[in-house]
N, C-alpha and C positions, 0 to 999 in steps of 0.2 A: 442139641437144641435145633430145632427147624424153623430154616430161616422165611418170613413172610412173601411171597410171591407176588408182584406187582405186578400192575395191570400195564399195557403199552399204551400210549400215550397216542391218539389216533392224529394220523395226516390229515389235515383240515385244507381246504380248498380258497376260503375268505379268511378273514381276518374277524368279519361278523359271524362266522359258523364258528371262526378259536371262539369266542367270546361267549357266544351261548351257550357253547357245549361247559365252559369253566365255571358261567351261572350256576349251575346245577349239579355239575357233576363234586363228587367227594373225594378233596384232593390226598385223603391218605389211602385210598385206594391208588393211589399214582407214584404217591414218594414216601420216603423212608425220611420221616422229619428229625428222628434221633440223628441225626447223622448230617444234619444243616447246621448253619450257620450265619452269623449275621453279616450281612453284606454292608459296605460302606463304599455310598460315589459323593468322593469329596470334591469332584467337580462340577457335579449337576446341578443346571442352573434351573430355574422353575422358570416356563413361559409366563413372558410378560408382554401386556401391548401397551402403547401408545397411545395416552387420550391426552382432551385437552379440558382444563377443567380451571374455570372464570373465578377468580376470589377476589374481593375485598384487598385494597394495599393495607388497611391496616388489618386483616384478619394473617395476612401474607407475611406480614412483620412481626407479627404474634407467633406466629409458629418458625417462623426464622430465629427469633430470640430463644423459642425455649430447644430448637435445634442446640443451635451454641452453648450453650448451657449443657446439654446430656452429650455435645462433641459427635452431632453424627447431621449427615446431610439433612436437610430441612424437608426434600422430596421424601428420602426414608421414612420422616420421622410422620408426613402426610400419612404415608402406607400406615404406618403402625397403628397410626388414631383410626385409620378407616376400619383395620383389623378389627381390632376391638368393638366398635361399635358395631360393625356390621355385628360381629358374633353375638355381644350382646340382643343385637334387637334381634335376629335366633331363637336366641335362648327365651326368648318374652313369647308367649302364648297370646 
């Protein structure tokens, strides 16, 4: 059986030229995907910034109580409603 011949992977000069060329280009011409695997980075954190963002004390108490209630920070549980909605409104045409 004869094995598939792959292509080299060209030296790129930017970081904006890797990028373009991998838009476009056909990456099983590059790699031998039988033969991957699934990668797992149990440390990687996702970029997050720092805002500041004005509430209501009792809309602030409203979501502190039902933090306590599901047992997880109150700021998490901010992200999470934002999560959702955000996607929701997304999803909305």
């Amino acid at each position: 059986m004869k094995t598939k011949q792959f292509r080299t992977i060209p030296k790129f000069k930017t970081l904006a030229e890797e990028q373009k060329f991998w838009d476009t280009a056909d990456t099983s011409l590059y790699f031998d995907f039988s033969k991957m695997h699934r990668a797992r980075f149990p440390n990687l954190k996702l970029s997050t910034q720092t805002i500041s963002l004005r509430l209501s004390k009792g809309l602030l108490e409203d979501v502190k109580i039902a933090a306590n209630r599901r047992d997880v920070p109150y700021q998490s549980l901010i992200k999470i409603y934002l999560d959702r909605a955000v996607r929701a409104d997304l999803q909305t045409p």
